[in-house]
C-alpha positions as CSV (number, residue, x, y, z in Angstrom):
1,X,154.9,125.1,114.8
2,X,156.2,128.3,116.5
3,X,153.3,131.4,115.9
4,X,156.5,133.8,114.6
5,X,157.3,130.6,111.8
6,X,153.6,130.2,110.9
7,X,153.2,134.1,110.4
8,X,156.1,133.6,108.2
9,X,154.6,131.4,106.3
10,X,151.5,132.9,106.1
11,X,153.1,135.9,105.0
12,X,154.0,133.8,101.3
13,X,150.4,133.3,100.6
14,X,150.3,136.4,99.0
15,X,153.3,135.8,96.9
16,X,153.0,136.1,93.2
17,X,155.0,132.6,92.5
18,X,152.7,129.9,91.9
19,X,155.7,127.8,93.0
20,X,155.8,129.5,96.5
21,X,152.8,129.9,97.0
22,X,151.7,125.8,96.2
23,X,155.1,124.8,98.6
24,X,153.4,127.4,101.7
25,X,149.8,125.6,101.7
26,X,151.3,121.9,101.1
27,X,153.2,122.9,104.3
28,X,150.6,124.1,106.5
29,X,148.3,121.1,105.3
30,X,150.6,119.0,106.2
31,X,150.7,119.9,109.7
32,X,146.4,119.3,110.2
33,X,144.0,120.4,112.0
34,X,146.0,121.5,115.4
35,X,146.7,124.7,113.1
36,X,143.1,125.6,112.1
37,X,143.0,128.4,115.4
38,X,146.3,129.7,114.5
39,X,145.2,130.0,111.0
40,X,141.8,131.4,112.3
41,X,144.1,134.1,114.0
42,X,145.9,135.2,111.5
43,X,143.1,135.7,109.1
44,X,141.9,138.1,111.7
45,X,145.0,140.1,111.4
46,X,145.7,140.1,107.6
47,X,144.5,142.7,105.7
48,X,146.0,141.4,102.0
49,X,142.3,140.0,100.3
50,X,144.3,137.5,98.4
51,X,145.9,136.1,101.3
52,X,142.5,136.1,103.7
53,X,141.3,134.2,100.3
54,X,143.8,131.8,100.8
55,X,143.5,131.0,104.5
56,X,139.7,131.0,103.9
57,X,140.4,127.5,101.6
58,X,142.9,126.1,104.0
59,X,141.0,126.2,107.0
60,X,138.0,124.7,105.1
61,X,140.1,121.8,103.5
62,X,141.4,120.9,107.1
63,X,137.7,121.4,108.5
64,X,136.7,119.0,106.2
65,X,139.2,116.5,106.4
66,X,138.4,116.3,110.2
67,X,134.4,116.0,108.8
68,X,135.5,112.9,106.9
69,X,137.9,111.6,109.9
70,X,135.3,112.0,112.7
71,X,132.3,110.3,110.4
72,X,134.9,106.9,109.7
73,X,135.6,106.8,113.3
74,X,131.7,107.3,114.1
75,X,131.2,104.4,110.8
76,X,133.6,101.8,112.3
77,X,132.6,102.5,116.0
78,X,130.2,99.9,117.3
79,X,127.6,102.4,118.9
80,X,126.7,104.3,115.6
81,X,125.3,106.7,118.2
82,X,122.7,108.8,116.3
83,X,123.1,112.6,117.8
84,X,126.5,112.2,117.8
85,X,126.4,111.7,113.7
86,X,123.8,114.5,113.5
87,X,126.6,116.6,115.2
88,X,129.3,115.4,112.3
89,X,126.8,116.2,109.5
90,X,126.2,120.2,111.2
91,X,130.1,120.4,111.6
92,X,130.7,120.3,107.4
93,X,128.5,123.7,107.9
94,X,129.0,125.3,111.0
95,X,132.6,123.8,112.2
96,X,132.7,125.1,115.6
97,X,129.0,123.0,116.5
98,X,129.2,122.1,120.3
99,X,128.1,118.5,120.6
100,X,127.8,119.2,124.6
101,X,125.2,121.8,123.5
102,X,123.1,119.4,121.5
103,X,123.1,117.3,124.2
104,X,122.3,120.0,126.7
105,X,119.3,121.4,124.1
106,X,117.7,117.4,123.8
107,X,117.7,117.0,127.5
108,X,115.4,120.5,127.9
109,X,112.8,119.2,125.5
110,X,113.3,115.8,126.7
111,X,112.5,117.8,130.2
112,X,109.9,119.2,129.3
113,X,108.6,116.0,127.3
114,X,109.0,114.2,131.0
115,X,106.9,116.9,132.9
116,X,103.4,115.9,130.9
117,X,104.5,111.9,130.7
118,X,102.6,109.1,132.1
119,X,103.9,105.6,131.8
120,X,100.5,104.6,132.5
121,X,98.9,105.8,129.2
122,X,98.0,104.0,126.3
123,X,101.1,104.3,122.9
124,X,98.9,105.9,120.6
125,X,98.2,108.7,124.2
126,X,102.0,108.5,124.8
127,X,103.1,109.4,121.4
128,X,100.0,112.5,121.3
129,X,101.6,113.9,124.9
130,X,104.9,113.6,122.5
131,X,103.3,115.5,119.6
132,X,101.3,118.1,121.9
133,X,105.3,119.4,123.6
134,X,106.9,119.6,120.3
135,X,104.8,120.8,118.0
136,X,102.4,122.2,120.5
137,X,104.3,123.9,123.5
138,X,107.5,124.2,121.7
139,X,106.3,125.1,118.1
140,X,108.4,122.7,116.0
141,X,107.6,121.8,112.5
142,X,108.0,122.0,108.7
143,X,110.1,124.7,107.0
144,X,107.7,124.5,104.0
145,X,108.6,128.1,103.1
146,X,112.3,127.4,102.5
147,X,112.0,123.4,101.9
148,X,115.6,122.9,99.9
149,X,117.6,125.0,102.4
150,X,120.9,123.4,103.9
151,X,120.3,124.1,107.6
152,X,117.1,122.2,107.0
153,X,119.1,118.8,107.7
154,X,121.9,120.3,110.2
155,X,119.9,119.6,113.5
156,X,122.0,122.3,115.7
157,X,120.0,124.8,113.1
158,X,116.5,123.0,113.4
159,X,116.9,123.0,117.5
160,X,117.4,127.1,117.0
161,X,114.7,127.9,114.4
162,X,112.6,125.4,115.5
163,X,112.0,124.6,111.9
164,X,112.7,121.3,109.9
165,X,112.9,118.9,107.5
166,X,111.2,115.2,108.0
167,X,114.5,113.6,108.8
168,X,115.8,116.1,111.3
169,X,112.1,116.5,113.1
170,X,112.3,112.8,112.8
171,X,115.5,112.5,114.4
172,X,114.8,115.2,117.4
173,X,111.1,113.2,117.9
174,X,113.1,109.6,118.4
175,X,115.6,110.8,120.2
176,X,113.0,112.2,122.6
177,X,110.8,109.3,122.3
178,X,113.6,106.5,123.2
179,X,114.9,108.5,126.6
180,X,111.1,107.9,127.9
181,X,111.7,104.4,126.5
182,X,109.4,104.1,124.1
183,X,110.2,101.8,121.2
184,X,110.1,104.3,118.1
185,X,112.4,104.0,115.0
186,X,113.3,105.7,112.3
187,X,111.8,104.3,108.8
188,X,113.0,104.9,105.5
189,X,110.0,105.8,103.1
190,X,110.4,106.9,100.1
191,X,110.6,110.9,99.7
192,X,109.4,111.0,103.5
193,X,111.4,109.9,106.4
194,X,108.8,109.0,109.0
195,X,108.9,106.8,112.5
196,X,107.0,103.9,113.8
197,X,106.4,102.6,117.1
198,X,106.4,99.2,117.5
199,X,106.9,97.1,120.7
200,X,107.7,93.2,121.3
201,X,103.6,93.2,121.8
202,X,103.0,93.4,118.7
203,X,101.7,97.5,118.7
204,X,102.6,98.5,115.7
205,X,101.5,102.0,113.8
206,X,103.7,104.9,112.2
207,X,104.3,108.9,112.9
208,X,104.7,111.5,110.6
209,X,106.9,114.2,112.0
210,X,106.9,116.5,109.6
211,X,103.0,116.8,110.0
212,X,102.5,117.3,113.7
213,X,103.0,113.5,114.6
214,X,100.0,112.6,112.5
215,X,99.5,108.8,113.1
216,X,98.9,106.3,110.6
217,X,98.9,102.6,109.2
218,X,100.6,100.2,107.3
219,X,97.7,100.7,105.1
220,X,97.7,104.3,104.7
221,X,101.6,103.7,103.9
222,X,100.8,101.0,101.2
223,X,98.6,103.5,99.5
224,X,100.8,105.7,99.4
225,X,103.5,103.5,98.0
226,X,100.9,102.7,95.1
227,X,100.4,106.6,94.5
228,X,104.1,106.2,93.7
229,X,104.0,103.4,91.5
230,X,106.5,102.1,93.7
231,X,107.0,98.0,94.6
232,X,106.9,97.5,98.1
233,X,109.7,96.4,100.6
234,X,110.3,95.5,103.9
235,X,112.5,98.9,104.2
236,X,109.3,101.1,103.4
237,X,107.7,99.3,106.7
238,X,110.5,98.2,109.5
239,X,112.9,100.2,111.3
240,X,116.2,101.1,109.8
241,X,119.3,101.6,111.6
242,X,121.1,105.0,112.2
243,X,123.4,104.5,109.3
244,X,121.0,104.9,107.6
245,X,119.1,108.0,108.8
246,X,122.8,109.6,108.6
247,X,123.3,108.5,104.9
248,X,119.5,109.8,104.4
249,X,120.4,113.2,106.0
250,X,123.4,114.0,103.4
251,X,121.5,112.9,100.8
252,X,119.1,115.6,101.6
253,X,122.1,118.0,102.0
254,X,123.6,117.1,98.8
255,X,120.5,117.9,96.7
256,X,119.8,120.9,99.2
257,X,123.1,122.4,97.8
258,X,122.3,121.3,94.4
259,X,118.9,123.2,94.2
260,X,120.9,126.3,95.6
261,X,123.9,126.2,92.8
262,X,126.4,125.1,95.6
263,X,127.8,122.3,93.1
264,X,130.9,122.0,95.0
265,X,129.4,121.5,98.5
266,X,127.6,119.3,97.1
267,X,129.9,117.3,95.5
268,X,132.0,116.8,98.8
269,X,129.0,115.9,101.0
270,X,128.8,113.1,98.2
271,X,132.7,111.9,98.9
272,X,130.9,112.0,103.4
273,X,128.6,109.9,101.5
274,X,130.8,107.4,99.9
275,X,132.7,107.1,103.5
276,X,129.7,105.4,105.3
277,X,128.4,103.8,102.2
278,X,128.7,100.1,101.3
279,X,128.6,100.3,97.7
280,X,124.7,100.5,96.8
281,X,122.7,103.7,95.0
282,X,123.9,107.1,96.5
283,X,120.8,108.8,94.8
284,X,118.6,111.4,97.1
């Protein structure tokens, strides 16, 4: 669309018809996303509130329809590569996250993981060089203060603050972790994310991100699942797959928004949900 026929339309958001004004934003939807920086444009320029109002909404229904588009493509792709979901998740947020960036920002600490690394050491020494960087040196950890806030599970927010929930700490600790090859996962506890490591040698033992990499055993975990009355599976012990920690991380964005009134951000982080689901309990 020409800029002088979309300022035309534009123009007719402010119109009093209902009629119109439902036949202008049908139009513009229907042309997608390749209009979301002319729209960006001419909210700049407009000074009618209703109309900025307007343009607001229609650049966030196309944002969000690319969300949902990009996490199918990332659902049916064989790779499931697990930054790149993080990235889809920040983008319901902040739209204009730069996946090149995340990238860039994992390969510093990742950097400065390397410089202290010895392949030599023992795991439990490996994953303790691990936890002295990030939580030590780079002063990563818990945002206990604001627990329930959104950017709490949007990791281009934790990488900034430095601050995080269990599955994003989680996430930025693996992701580290498996470039220096070591074998740790993601696991899915119940009301804590945490990781193991766990090699072909038959090393096995568990890390809890969200408490400065605190290391602990199957035992300490079975305990725990007792405290919660809870029957054990395999799930609470073995590695899950990144499906998974994606479906986790909206679930804690869904009841992030919930415990901050945003019912209707909520409510479409449940429909990203439903996309990469296969039918089981959606529940946080």
């Amino acid at each position: 669309m020409e800029e002088k026929e979309l300022k035309a339309l534009v123009s007719l958001l402010d119109d009093d018809d209902n009629q119109v004004v439902t036949h202008v934003q049908e139009k513009i939807l229907s042309i997608g996303v390749s209009i979301i920086p002319l729209l960006e444009l001419e909210w700049e320029s407009c000074f009618n509130p209703k109309a900025q109002e307007r343009i607001e909404d229609l650049i966030h229904v196309l944002q969000y329809e690319l969300v949902k588009e990009r996490l199918k493509e990332w659902y049916t792709s064989k790779e499931h590569d697990l930054l790149t979901g993080m990235w889809i998740v920040s983008t319901y947020q902040y739209p204009d996250t730069d996946l090149l960036k995340l990238r860039q920002d994992l390969e510093q600490i990742y950097y400065e993981t390397w410089l202290e690394f010895r392949n030599d050491l023992y795991p439990f020494d490996q994953v303790k060089v691990i936890n002295s960087v990030l939580f030590g040196k780079l002063k990563f950890g818990p945002n206990s203060k604001n627990f329930h806030s959104p950017g709490n599970s949007l990791i281009n927010v934790v990488l900034e603050t430095r601050k995080g929930n269990p599955i994003t700490l989680s996430v930025i600790y693996m992701l580290v972790a498996q470039k220096l090859k070591l074998p740790v996962y993601g696991v899915n506890l119940p009301n804590l994310f945490i990781l193991t490591y766990k090699d072909d040698k038959n090393t096995q033992f568990y890390i809890n991100s969200f408490n400065r990499g605190l290391i602990f055993s199957k035992q300490d975990i079975e305990n725990y699942i007792n405290e919660l009355h809870l029957t054990p599976q395999p799930s609470f012990y073995e590695p899950c797959d990144n499906v998974e920690i994606i479906r986790r991380a909206l679930r804690n964005l869904v009841m992030s928004f919930e415990k901050m009134g945003e019912h209707a951000k909520a409510d479409e982080v449940k429909v990203l949900l439903i996309e990469i689901s296969d039918g089981g309990d959606l529940g946080v």
